[in-house]
Structure formats: C-alpha cells, structure tokens
C-alpha positions as CSV (number, residue, x, y, z in Angstrom):
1,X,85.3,155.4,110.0
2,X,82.5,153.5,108.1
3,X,78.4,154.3,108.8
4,X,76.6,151.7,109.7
5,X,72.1,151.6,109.9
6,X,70.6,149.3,112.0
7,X,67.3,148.3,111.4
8,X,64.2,146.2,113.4
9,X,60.9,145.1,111.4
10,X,57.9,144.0,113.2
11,X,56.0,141.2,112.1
12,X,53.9,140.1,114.4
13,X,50.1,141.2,113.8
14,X,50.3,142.9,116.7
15,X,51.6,146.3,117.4
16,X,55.0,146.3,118.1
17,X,56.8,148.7,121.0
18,X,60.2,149.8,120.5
19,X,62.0,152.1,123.2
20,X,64.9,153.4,122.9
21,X,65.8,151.5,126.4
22,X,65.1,148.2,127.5
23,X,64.6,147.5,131.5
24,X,68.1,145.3,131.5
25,X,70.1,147.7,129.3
26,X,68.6,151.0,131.4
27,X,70.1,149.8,134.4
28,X,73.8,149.0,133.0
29,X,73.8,152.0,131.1
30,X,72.8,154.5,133.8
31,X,75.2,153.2,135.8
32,X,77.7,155.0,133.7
33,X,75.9,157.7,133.2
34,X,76.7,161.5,135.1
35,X,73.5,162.2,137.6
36,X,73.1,165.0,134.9
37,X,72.9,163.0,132.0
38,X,70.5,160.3,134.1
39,X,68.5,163.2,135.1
40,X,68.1,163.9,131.2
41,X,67.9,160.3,130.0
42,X,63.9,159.7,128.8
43,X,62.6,156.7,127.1
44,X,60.8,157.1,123.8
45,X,58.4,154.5,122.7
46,X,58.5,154.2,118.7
47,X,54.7,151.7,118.3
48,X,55.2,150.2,115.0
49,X,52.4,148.2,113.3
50,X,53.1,144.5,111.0
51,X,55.3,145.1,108.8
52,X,56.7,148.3,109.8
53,X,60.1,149.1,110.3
54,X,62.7,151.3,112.5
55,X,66.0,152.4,111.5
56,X,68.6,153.7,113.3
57,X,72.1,154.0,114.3
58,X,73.7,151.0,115.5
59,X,74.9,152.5,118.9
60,X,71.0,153.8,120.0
61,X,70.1,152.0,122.9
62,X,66.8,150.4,122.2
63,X,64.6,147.1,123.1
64,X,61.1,146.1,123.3
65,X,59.0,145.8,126.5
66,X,58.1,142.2,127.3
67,X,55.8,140.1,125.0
68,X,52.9,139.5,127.0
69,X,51.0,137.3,123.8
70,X,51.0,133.5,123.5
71,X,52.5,134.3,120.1
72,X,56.4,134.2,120.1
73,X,57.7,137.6,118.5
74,X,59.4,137.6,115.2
75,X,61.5,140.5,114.0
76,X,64.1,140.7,111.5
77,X,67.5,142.9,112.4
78,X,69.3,143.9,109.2
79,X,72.9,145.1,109.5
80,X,74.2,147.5,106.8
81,X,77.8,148.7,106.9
82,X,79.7,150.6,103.9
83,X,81.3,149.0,101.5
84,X,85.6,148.3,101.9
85,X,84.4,147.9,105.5
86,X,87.6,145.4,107.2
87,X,87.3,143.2,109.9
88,X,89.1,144.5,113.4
89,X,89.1,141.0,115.0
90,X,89.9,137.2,114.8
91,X,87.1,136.6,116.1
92,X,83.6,135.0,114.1
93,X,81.5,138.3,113.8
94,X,78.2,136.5,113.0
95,X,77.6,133.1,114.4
96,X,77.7,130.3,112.4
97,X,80.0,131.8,109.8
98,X,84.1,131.3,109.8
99,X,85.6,134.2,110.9
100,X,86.8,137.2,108.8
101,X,90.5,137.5,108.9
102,X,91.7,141.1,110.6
103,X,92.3,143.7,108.1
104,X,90.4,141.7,105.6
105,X,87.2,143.1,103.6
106,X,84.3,142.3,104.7
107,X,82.2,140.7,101.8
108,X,80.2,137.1,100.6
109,X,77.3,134.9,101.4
110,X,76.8,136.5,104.8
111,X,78.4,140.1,104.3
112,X,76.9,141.2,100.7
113,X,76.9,144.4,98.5
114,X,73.4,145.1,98.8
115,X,74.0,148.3,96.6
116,X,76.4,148.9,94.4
117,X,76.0,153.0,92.6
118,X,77.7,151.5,89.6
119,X,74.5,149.5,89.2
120,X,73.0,152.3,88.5
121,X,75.2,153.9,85.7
C-alpha cells in the first residue's frame, strides 16, 4: 500500500471555494451511497485566499463551485506518492508522458523524488 497527498493551490486573487463535493460528482456519488450514508453526507466549504493551499487525501471527494469572474481560474494540483511506488497499468498515467511499464518504479522527469531523508543525513 503506498500514501499518497493530494494538494490544490489557489491563485487567483480572488477567494477560492473548495468543497468537499462538486454538483457533477454529488450526484454520481450519492447514487452509490446507502439512504443512511446520503442522509449523513454534508458538504464542507474550505475558502482559501491567493496563494493558499489544501491538502488532502487523494480519494476525498472535492471541487469548486463555478467561476462566476471573467478571469479564468488557475490552480496547481500536485501529486505526491511514496517512494518505490510501481506502476499497476500499461496504460500512460499522466498525459503527455510514455507510459510506465507495470511493475516498474515509478521515477524521472515527470515522477521525481521530491524528498529523499538521506538528504538530510
């Protein structure tokens, strides 16, 4: 099992709203959901201010509501998975990169050791 953080920055000048549900994924997700665990189910608005950021797990359902400014949003998403992490698919996992053999480490340009504790010794 590897952790993995996911985290949005706002950078807009704007305030920045991020729920833990979108509109679009609300609807697909309480469709699965148990009428008890619907019943339960509350969006929580995180406001984050320029150059704030949120991190969380990547499996929290979140989004933004729409942007209602001329301006078009920006926002950074930043991936960060433990090292010795291996690929589970043929498949490209990020677009525009060649695809990470299954089984193999994940690592390079677009997969990087941002942290390494033997850096620090």
């Amino acid at each position: 099992m590897h952790v993995s953080v996911c985290m949005c920055a706002c950078m807009h000048a704007r305030v920045c709203v991020c729920v833990c549900v979108c509109a679009c994924a609300c609807v697909v997700l309480k469709a699965v959901l148990t009428a008890e665990e619907t019943a339960a189910f509350k969006n929580v608005p995180g406001r984050m201010k320029k150059g704030e950021a949120s991190f969380h797990h990547p499996l929290t359902v979140h989004g933004s509501f729409s942007n209602r400014t001329a301006s078009a949003r920006r926002a950074c998403v930043v991936n960060y998975i433990a090292d010795g992490v291996r690929s589970q698919s043929e498949d490209v996992l990020l677009a525009g990169t060649d695809p990470v053999p299954k089984g193999s480490k994940l690592g390079g340009r677009f997969f990087p050791v941002v942290y390494d504790p033997a850096w620090s010794s």
